[in-house]
N, C-alpha and C positions, 0 to 999 in steps of 0.2 A: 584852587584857582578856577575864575570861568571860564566859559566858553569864548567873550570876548579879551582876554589875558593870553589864553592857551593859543587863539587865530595872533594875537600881535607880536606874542613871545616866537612863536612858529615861522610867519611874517619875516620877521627881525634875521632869523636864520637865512634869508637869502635862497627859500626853499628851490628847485628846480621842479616841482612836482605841485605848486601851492595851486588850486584848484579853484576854477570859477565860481565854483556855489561858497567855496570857501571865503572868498572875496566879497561875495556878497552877502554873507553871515555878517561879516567882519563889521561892512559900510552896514549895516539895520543895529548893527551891537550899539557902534559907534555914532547912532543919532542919523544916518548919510537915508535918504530916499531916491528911487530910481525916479527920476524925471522926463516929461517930454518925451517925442520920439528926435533920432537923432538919423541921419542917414547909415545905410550900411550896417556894422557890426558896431559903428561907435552907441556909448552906450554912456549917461550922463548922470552923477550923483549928487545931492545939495543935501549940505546939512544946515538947517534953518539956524539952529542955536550959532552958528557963527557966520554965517552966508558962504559956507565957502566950497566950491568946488569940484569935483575931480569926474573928469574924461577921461575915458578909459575904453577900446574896442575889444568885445567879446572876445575872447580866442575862438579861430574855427578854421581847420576840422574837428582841432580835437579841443579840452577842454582847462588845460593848464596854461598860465599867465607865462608868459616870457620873462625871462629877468628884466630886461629892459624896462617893465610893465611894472614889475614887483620894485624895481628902483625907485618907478617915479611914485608910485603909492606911498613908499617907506620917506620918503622928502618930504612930500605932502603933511603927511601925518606927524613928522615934524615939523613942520614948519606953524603945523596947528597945536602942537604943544602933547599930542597924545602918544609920543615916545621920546 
């Protein structure tokens, strides 16, 4: 398995601990570019091959996604066909 199988398999689990750089391993595996400057922590990713989306703010202080966060990335990424 890769490294992007092992972030989406991981992902999938609903982790409480899933980790920024982790996330952003994930959107580079999966085609996603960081984009633009966005205000504040938000932080914006486009993947050309299908024009599609996702907004998302840094976590801070510390460095792990809220579940709330990990929901709506896990929707996303279905709803783009890559779970």
């Amino acid at each position: 398995m890769g490294r992007r199988e092992d972030l989406l398999a991981r992902l999938q689990t609903k982790p409480r601990d899933f980790r920024w750089q982790e996330f952003t391993t994930l959107m580079k595996c999966l085609g996603y570019q960081r984009v633009g400057k966005q205000p504040g922590s938000a932080r914006r990713f486009f993947r050309p091959a299908t024009n599609s989306k996702i907004l998302i703010h840094e976590p801070h202080p510390g460095n792990t996604l809220k579940a709330y966060q990990v929901q709506e990335v896990l929707n996303k990424l279905h709803e783009e066909g890559e779970i």
